[in-house]
N, C-alpha and C positions, 0 to 999 in steps of 0.2 A: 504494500500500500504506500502512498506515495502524499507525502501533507505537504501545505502550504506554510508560508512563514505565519502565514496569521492565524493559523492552529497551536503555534507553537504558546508559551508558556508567556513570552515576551509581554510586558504593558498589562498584565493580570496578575490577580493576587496568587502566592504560591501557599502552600503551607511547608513548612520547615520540617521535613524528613530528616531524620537521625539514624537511621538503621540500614544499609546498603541496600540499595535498590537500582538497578540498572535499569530501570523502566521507566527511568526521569530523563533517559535519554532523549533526546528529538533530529532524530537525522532529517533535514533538509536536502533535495538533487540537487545536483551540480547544473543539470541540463536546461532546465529553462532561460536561466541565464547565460549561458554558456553560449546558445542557440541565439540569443540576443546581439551577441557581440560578433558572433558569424565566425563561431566555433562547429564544427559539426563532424564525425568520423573521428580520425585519430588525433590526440592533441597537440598543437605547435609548440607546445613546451615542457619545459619537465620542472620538478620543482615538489615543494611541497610549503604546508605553513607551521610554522614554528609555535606551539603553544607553551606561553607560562603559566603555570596555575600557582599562586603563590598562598591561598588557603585551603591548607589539606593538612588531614589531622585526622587519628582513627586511637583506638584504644589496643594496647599490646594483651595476652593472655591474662595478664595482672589487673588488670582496668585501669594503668595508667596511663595519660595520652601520650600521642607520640605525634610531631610534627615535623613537615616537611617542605620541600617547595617541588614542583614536578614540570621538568621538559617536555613539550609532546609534541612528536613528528607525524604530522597526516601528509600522505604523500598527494600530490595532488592529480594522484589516477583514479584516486577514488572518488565514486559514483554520488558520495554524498558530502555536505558539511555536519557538523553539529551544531546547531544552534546554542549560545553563549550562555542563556541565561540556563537552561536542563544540564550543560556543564558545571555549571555555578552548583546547580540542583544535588547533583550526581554527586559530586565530588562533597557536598554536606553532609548526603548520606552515608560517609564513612566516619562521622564522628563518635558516635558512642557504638561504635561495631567493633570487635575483638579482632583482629588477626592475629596472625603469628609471628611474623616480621614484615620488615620493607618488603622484600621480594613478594611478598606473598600480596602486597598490596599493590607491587609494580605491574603483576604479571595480571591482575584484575584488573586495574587499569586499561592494560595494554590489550585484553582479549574484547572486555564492553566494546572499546570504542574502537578496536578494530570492526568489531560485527556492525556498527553504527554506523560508520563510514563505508561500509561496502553492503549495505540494509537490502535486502532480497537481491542480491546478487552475488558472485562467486567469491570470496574473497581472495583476491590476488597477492594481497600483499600486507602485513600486518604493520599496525603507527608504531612507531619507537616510542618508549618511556625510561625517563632517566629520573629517578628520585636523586634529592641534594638533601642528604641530614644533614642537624644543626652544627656538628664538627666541621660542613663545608661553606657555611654560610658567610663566610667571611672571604670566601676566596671569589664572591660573585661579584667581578668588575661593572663599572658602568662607562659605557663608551658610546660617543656620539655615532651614527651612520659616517663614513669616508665619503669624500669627493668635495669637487667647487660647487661652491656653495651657489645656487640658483635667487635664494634669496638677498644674497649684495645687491640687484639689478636694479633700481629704480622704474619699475612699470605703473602702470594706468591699469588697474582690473577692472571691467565693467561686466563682465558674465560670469555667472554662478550654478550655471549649469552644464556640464560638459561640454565640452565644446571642439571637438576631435578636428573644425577645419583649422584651428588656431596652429595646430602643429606642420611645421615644412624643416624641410632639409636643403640643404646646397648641395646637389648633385652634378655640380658644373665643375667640382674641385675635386682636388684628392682624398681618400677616405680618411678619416682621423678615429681615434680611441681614445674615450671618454669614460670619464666615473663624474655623474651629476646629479648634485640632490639637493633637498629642502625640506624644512620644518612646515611645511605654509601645509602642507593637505590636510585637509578637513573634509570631513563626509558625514550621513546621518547614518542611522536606526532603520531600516528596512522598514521598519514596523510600529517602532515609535516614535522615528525623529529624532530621537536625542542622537546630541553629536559624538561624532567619534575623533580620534585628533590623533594625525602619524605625521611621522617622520619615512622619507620615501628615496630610496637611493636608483638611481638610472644607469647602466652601465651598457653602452655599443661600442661596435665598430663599425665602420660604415663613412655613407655620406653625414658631415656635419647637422645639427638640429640646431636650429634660430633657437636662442636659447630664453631669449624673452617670450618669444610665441611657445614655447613647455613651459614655463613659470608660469604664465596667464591663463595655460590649458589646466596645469595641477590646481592651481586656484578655482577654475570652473567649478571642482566638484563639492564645492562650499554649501552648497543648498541641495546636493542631490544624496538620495536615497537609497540605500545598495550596503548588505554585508560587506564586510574587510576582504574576504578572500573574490568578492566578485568586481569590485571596486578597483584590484589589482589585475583580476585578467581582460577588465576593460582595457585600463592605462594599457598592458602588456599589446594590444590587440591594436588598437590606437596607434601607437610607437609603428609596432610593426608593419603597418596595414600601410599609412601616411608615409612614414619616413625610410621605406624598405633598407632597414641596417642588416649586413652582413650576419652583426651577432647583437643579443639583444636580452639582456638583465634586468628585472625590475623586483626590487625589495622592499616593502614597507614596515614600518613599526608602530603599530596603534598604540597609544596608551589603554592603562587596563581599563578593564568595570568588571565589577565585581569579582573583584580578586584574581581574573584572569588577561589576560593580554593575547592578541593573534597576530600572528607576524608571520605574511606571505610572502612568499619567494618565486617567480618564475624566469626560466632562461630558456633561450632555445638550445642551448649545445651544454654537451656535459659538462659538469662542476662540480666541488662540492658545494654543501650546502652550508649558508654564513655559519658561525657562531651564535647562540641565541644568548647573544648578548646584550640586555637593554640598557636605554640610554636614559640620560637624567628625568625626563617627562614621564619616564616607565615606572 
């Protein structure tokens, strides 16, 4: 079966679960939107999005809590999302539930929200889960996104809503290699509008990009409506569609809500994947 965002849990009262329940999950498809942006058959990219969960907490066999922070890799082959706020959910319901160790709570983790992200269909591929105990808590840096900085440029914004013909390239010159980014993107709530606020790294090669007309395009999406992970295979699809680059990297980094944070990655050609390292806003 197959839900809408505005089935999900989002903009309605929840009640506060405490006993592990994986049925707080809410997988959302990839494909409507996907199909929007004139994605369709195999994907132009690989990638995956980077999840923080930084409120998780469950009870050891003793009934003393035990807290942590949790990396999570959804690749992005898989057929669904998870919707934010049933993460939020899910992840409450391990507070006064017993396990036996970390592991024991990584590999649950890791099995739900694989089934979640590949929801009536084959699972191809299972999400990574890295628990961080509190002996490592200290070792978690905070680093800004890399590259020049798009926001130094003095521009004029007047659209607030995407705006894909903003973007060109100089294809009259030789191809250059670029890492460019900015704090300025801002997007909504699919579902309830509230804002969401990243940081967004751009890396090609190729024909050069007017670098005012991408500053004034990432600003466009100021008043528009769209999950984190579909927001990013816009921009990704845009870039490449418009400015046909060689090679072509787009990173973003939301700030959290509710205690978790999503941070999408697509490239066209192999890579590894960033460090999920967040930056001072995270």
């Amino acid at each position: 079966m197959t839900f809408s965002p505005e089935q999900s849990p989002l903009g309605k009262p929840a009640p506060y679960i405490d006993q592990y329940d994986a049925s707080l999950l809410f997988p959302i498809s990839r494909a409507a939107k996907r199909t929007e942006v004139g994605i369709s058959g195999a994907l132009p990219f690989l990638g995956a999005d980077l999840w923080t969960a930084f409120e998780l907490s469950w009870l050891n066999l003793r009934g003393k809590p035990q807290v942590a922070l949790a990396h999570i890799t959804v690749p992005c082959e898989s057929t669904h999302i998870v919707e934010s706020k049933s993460f939020k959910l899910y992840l409450n319901s391990f507070t006064n539930t017993r396990f036996t160790d970390a592991q024991e709570v990584r590999e649950r983790i890791r099995a739900d929200i694989s089934e979640a992200v590949w929801r009536g269909g084959v699972l191809q591929s299972t999400v990574g889960v890295k628990l961080l105990l509190p002996d490592m808590f200290d070792r978690e840096p905070v680093h800004e996104i890399d590259g020049l900085s798009l926001d130094r440029l003095d521009i004029e914004c007047t659209r607030y809503t995407p705006a894909p013909d903003l973007l060109k390239s100089n294809k009259d010159e030789g191809p250059v290699s670029e890492v460019l980014c900015s704090n300025l993107l801002k997007s909504n709530c699919l579902v309830t509008g509230q804002p969401d606020w990243a940081s967004v790294q751009i890396s090609y090669s190729g024909p050069q990009i007017e670098q005012e007309g991408l500053l004034q395009y990432l600003v466009s999406f100021r008043n528009h409506n769209e999950f984190h992970e579909q927001c990013v295979e816009r921009i990704y699809m845009d870039l490449w569609t418009r400015c046909q680059p060689n090679r072509l990297a787009v990173y973003a980094r939301y700030t959290r809500r509710g205690g978790l944070d999503i941070n999408p990655f697509r490239t066209s050609y192999p890579q590894p994947l960033p460090a999920n390292i967040r930056t001072a806003r995270q």
